[in-house]
MDTraj code that builds the backbone (N, CA, C; nanometers):
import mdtraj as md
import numpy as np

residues = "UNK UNK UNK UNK UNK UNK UNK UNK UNK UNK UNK UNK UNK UNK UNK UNK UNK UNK UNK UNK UNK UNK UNK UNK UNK UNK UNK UNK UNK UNK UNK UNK UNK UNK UNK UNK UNK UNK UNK UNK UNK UNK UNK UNK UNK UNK UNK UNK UNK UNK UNK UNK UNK UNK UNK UNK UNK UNK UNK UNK UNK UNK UNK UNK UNK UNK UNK UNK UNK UNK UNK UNK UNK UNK UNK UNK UNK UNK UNK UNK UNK UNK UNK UNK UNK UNK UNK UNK UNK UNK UNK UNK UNK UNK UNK UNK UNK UNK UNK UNK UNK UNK UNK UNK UNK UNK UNK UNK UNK UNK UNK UNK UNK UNK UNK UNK UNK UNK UNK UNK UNK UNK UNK UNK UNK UNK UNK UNK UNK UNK UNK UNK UNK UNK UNK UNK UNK UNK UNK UNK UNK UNK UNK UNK UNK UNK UNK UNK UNK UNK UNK UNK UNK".split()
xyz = np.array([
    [-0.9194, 0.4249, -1.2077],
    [-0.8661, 0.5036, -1.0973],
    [-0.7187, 0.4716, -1.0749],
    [-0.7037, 0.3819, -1.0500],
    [-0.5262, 0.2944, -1.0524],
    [-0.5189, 0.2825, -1.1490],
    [-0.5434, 0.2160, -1.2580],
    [-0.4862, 0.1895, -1.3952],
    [-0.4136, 0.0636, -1.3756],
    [-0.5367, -0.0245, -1.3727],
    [-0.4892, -0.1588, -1.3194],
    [-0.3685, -0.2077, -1.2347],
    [-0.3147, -0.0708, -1.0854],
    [-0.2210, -0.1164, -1.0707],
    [-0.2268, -0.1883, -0.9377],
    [-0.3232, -0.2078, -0.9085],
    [-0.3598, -0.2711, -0.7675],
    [-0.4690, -0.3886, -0.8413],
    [-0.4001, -0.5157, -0.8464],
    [-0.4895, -0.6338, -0.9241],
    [-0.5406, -0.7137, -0.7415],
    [-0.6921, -0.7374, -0.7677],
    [-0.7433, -0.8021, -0.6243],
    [-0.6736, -0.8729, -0.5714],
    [-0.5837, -0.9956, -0.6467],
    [-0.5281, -1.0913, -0.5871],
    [-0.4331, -1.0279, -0.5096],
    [-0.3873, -0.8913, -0.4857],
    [-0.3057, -0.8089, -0.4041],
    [-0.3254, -0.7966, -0.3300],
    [-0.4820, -0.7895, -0.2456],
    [-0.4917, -0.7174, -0.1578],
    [-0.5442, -0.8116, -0.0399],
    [-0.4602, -0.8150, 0.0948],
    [-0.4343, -0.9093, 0.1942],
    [-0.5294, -0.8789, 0.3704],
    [-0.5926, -0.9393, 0.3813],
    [-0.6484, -0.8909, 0.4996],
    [-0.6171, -0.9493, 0.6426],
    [-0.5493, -0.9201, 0.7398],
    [-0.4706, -1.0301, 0.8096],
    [-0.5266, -0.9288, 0.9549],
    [-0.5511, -1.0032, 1.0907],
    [-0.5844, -0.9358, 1.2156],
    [-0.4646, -0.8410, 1.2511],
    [-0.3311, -0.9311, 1.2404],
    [-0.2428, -0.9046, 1.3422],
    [-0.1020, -0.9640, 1.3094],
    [-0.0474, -0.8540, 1.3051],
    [0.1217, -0.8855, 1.2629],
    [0.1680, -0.8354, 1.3478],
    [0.2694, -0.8906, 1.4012],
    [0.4145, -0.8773, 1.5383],
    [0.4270, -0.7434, 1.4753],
    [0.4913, -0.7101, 1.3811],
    [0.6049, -0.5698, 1.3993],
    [0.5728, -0.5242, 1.2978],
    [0.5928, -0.3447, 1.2779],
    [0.5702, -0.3212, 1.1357],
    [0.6605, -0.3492, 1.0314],
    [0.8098, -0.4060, 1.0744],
    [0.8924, -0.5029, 0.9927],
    [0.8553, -0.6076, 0.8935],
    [0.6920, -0.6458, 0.9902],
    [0.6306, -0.8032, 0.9209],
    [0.5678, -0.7339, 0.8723],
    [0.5084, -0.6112, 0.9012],
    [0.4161, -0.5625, 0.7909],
    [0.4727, -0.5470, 0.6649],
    [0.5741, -0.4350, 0.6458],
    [0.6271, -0.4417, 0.5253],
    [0.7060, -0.5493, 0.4400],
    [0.7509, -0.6550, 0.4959],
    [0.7846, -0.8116, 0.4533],
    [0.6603, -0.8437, 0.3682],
    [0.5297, -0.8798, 0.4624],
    [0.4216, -0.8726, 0.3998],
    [0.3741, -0.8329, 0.2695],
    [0.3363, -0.7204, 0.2715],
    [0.3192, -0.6412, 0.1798],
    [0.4216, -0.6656, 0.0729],
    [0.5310, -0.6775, 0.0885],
    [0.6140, -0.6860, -0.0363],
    [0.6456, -0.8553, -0.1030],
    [0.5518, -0.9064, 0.0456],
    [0.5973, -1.0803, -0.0063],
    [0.5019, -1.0762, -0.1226],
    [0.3425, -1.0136, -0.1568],
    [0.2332, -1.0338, -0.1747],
    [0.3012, -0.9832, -0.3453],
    [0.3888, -0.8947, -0.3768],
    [0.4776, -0.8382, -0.5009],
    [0.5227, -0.9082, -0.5161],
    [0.6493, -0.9922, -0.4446],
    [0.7254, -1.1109, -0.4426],
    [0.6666, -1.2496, -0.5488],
    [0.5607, -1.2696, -0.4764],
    [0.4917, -1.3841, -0.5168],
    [0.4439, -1.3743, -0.6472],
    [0.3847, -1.2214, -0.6967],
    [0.3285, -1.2044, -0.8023],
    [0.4459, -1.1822, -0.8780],
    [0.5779, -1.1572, -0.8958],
    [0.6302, -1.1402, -1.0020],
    [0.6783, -1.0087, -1.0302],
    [0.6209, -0.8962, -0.9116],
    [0.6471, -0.7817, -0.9773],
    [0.7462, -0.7164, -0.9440],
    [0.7941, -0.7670, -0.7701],
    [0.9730, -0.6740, -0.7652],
    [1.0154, -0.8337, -0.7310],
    [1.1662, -0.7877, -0.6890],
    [1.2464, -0.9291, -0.6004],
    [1.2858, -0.8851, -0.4898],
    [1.3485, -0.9935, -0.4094],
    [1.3607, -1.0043, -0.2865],
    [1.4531, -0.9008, -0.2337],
    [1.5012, -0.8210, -0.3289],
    [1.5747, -0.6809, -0.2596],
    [1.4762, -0.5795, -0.2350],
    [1.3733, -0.5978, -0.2899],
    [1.2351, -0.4787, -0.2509],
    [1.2310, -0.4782, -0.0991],
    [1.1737, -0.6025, -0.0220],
    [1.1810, -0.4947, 0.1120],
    [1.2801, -0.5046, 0.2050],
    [1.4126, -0.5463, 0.1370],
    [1.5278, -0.5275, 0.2140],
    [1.5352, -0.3804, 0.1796],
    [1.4783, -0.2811, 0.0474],
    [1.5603, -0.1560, 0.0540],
    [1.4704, -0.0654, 0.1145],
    [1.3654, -0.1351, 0.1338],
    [1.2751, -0.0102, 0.2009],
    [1.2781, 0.0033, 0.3580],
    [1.3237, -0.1480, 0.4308],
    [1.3331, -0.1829, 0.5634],
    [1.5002, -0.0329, 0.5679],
    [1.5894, -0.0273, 0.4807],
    [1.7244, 0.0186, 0.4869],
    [1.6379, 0.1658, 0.5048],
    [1.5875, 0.2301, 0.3887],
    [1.5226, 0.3433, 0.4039],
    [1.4977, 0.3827, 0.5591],
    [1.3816, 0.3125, 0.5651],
    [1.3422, 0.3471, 0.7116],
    [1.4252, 0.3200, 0.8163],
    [1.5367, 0.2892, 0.8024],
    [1.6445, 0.3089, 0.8966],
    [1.7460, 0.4094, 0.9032],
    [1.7255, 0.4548, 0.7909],
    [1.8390, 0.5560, 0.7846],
    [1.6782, 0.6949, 0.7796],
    [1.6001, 0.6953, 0.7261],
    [1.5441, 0.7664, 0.7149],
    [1.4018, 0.8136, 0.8060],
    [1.3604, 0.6877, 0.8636],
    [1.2224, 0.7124, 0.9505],
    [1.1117, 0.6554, 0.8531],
    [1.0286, 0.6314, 0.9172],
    [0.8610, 0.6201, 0.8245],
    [0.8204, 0.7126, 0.7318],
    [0.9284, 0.7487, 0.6745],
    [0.8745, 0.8538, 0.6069],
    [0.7481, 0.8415, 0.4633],
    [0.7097, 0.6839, 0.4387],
    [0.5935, 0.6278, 0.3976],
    [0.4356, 0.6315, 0.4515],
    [0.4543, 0.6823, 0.5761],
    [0.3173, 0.7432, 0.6918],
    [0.2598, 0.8418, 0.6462],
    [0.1589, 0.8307, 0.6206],
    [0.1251, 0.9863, 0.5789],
    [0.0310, 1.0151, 0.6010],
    [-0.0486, 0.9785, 0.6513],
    [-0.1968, 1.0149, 0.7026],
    [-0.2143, 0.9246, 0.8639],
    [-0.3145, 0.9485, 0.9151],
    [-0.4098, 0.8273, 1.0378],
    [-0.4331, 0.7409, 0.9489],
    [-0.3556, 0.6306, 1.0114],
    [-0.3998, 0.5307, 0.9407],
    [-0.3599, 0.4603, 0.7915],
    [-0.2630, 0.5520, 0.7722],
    [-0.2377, 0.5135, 0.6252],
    [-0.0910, 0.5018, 0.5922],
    [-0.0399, 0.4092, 0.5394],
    [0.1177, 0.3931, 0.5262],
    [0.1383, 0.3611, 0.3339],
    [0.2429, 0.4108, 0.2952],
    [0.2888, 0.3887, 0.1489],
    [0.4396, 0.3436, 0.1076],
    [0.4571, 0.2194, 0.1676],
    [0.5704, 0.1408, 0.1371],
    [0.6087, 0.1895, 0.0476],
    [0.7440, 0.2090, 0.0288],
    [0.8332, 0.2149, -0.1115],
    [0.9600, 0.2292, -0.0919],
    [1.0385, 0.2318, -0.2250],
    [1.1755, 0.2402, -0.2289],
    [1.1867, 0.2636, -0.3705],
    [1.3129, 0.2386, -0.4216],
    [1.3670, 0.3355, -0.5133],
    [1.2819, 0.2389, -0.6486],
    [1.2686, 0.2563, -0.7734],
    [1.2398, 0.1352, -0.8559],
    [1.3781, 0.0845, -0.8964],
    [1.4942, 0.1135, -0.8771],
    [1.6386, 0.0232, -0.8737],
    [1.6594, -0.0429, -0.8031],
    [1.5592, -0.0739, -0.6917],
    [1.5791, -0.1814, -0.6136],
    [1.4808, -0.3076, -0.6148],
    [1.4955, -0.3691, -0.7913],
    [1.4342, -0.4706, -0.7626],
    [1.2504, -0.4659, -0.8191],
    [1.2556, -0.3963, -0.8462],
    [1.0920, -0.3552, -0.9350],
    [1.1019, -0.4145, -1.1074],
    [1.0700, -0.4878, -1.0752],
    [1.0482, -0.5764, -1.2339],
    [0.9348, -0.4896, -1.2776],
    [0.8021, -0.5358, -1.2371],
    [0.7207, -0.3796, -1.3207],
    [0.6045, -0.3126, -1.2041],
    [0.5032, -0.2314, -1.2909],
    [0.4543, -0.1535, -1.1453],
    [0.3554, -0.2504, -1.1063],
    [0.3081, -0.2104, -0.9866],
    [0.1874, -0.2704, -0.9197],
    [0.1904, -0.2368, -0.7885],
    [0.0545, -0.2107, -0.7152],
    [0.0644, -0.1810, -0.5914],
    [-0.0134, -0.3324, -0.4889],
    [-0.0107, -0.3194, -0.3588],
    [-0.0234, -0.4258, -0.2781],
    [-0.1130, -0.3513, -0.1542],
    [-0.2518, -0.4144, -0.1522],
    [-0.2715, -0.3386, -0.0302],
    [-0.3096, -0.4379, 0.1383],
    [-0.2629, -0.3926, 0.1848],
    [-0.2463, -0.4757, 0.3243],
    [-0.3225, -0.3703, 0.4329],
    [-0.4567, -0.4735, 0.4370],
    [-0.5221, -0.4132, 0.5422],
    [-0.5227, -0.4789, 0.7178],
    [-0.4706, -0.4047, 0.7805],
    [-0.5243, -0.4569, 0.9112],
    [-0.5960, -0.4358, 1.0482],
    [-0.6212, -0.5391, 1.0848],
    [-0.7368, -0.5143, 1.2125],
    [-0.6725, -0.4398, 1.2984],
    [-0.5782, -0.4816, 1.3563],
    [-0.5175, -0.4480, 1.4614],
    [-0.4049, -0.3096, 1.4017],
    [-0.4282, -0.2103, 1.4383],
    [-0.3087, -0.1128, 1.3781],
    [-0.1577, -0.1215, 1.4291],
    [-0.0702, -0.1075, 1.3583],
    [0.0700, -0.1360, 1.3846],
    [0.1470, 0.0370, 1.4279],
    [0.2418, 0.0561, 1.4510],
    [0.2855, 0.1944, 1.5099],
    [0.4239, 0.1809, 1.4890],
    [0.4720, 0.2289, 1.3327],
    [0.6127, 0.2474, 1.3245],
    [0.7193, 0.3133, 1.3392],
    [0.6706, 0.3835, 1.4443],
    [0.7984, 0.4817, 1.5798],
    [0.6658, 0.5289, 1.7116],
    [0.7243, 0.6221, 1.7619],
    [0.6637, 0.6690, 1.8589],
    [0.6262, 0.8056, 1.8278],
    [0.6436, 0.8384, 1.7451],
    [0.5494, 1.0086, 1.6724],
    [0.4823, 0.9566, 1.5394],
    [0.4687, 0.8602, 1.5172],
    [0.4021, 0.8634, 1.3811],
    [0.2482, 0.8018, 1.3794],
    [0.1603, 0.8421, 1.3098],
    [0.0293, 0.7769, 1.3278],
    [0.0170, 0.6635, 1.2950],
    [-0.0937, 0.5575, 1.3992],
    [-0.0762, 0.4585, 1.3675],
    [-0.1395, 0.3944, 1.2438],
    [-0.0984, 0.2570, 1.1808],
    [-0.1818, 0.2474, 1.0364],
    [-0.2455, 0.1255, 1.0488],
    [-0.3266, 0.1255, 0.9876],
    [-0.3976, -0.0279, 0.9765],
    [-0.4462, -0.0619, 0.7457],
    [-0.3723, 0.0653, 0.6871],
    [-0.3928, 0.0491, 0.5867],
    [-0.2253, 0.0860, 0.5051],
    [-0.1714, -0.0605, 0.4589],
    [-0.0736, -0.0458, 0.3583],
    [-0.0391, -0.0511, 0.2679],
    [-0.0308, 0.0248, 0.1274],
    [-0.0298, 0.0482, 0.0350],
    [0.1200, 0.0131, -0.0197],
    [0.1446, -0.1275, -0.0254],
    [0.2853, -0.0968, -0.1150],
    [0.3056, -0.1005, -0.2223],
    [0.3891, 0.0222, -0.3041],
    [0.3823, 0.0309, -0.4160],
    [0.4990, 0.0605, -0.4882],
    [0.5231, -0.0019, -0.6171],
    [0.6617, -0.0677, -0.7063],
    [0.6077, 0.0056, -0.7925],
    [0.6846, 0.1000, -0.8702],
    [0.6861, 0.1872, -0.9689],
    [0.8303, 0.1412, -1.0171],
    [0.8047, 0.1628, -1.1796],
    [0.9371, 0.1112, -1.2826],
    [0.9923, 0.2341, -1.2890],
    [0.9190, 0.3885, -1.3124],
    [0.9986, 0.5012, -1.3334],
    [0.9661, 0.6128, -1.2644],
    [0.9992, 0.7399, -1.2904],
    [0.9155, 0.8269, -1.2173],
    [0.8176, 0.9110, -1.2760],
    [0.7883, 0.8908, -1.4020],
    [0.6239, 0.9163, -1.4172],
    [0.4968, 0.7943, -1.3399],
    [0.5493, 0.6759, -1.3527],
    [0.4557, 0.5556, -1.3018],
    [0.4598, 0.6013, -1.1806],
    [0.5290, 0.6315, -1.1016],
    [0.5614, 0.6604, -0.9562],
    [0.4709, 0.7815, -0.9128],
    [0.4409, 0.8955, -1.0157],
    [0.3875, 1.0157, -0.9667],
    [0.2493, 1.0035, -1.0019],
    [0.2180, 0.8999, -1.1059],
    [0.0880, 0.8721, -1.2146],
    [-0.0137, 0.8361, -1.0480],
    [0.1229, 0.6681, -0.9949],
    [0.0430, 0.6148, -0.8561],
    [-0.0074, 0.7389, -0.7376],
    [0.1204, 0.8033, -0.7153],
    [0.0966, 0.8816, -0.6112],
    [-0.0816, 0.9914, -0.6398],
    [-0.0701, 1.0468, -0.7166],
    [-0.1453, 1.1262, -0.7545],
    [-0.3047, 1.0248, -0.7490],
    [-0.3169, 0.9158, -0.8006],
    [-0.3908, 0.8074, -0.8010],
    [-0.4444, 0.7901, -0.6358],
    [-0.3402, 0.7631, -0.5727],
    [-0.3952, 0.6899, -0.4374],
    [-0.3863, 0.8062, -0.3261],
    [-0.3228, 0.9499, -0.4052],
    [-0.3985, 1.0603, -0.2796],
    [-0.5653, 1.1047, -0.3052],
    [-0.6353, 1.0448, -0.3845],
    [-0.7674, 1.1014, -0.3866],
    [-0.8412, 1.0194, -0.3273],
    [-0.7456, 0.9212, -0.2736],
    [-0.7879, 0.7667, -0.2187],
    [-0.7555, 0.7634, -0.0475],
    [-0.6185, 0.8579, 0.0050],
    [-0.5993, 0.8900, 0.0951],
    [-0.6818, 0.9883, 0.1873],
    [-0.7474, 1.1169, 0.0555],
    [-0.8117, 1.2335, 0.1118],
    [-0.9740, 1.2028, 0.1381],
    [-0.9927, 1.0652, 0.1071],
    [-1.1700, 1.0443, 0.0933],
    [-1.1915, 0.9716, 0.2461],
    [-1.2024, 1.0075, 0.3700],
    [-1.2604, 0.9580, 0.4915],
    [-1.3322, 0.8628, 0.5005],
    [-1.4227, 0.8494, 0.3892],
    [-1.5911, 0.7241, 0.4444],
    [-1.5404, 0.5707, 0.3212],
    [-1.4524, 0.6685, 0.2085],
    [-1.3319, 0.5361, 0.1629],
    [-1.2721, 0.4223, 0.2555],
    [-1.1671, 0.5620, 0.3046],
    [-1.0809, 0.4599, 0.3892],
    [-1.1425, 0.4162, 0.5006],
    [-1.2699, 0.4242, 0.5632],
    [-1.3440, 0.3787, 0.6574],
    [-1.4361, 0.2688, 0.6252],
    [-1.4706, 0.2052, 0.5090],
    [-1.4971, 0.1065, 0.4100],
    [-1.3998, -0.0118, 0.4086],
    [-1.2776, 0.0753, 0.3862],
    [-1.1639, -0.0139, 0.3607],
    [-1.1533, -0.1173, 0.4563],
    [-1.0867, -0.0126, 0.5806],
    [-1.1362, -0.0760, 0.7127],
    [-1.2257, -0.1868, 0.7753],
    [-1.3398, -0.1859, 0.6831],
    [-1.4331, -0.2770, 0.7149],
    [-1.4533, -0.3593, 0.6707],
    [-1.3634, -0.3786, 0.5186],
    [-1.3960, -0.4776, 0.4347],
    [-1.3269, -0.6297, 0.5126],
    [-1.4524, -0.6959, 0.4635],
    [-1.3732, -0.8344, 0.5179],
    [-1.3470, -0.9130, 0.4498],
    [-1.2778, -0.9102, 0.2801],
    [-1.2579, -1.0150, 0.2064],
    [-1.1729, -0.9639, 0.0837],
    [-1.0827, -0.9989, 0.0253],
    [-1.0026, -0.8772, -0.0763],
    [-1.1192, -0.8270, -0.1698],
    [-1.2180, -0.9292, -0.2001],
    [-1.2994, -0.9123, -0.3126],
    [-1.3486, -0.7870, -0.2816],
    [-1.3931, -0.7579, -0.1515],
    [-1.5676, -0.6263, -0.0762],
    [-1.4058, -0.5463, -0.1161],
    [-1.2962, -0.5116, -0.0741],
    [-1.2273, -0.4156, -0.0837],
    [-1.1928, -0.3929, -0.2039],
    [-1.1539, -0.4823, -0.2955],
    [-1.1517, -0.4279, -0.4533],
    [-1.2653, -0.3818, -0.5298],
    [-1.3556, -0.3865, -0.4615],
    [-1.5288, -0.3359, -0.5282],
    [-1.5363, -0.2355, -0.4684],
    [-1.4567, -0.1747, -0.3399],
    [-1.4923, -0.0535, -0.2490],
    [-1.3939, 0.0564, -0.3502],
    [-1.2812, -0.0017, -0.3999],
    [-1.1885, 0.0952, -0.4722],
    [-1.2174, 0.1040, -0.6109],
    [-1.3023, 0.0328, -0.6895],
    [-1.3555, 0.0178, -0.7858],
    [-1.4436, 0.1058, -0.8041],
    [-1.5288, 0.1224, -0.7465],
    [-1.6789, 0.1679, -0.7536],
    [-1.6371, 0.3132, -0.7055],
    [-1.5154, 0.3439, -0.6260],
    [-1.4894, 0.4781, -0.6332],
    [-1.4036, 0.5800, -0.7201],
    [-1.4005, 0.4816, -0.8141],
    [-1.3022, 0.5354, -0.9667],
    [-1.4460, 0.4931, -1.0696],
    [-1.5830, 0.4467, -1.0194],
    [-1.6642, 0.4689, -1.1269],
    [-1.7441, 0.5942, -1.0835],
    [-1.7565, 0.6430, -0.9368],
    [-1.8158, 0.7490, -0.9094],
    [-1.7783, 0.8629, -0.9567],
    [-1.6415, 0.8645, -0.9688],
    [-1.5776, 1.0194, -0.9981],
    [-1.6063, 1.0193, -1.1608],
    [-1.5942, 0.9019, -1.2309],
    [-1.6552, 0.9427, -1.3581],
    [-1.7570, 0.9500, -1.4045],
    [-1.8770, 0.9252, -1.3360],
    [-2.0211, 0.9244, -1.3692],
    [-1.9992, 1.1210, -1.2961],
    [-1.9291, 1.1767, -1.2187],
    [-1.9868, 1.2982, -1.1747],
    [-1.9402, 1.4236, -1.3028],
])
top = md.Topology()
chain = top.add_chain()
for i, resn in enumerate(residues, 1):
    res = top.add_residue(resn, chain, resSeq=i)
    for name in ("N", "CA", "C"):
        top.add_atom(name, md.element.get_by_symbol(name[0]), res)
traj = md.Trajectory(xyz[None], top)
């Protein structure tokens, strides 16, 4: 379904972060650590959303960190940061408790992901799973098992 681009050790389950600033720090420390962008990754996406808005929001509940892959994307991989408590990154935008950050090297990898994690965005009782999972492992078996369903149909 990803194409190995969301590896378990990615995916972070935390109650409660101060700001959605720490969220996306977060999320990109979890890349950081693994090797896959550097420390200009979420300085350029924090810049984005300043000049630009959340424009990574895209559903209830659902946010898709990013920035350019010239800023710092050694190779792809995505990061998912789930939380209890939902965060609210302006005052018109829905709030999220699911973050998807994701480092693409070009822009086929970039459209390969997107296309990947909207069938992942559009599935309701998914992302309501997600939600519930309480351990990276139950959530990498929840996204797993829904890239073995679509091919058994």
């Amino acid at each position: 379904m990803l194409d190995g681009m969301l590896e378990e050790k990615n995916i972070v389950i935390k109650d409660h972060v101060e700001s959605w600033q720490d969220a996306i720090r977060l999320g990109c420390q979890i890349l950081i650590d693994g090797g896959y962008v550097t420390a200009e990754y979420p300085e350029a996406i924090l810049q984005a959303t300043a000049k630009y808005g959340p424009y990574y929001v895209l559903a209830p509940q659902i946010a898709m960190p990013h920035a350019s892959f010239e800023n710092g994307v050694i190779t792809k991989q995505i990061s998912l940061l789930i939380l209890k408590d939902p965060i609210s990154f302006s005052p018109t935008s829905y709030d999220v408790r699911l973050l998807f950050t994701l480092a693409t090297t070009d822009k086929e990898s970039h459209l390969s992901a997107l296309m990947s994690l909207a069938g992942i965005f559009q599935d309701e009782g998914l992302i309501e799973k997600l939600l519930q999972a309480r351990t990276s492992h139950e959530a990498f078996r929840i996204l797993n098992s829904r890239g073995k369903e679509k091919e058994e149909d």
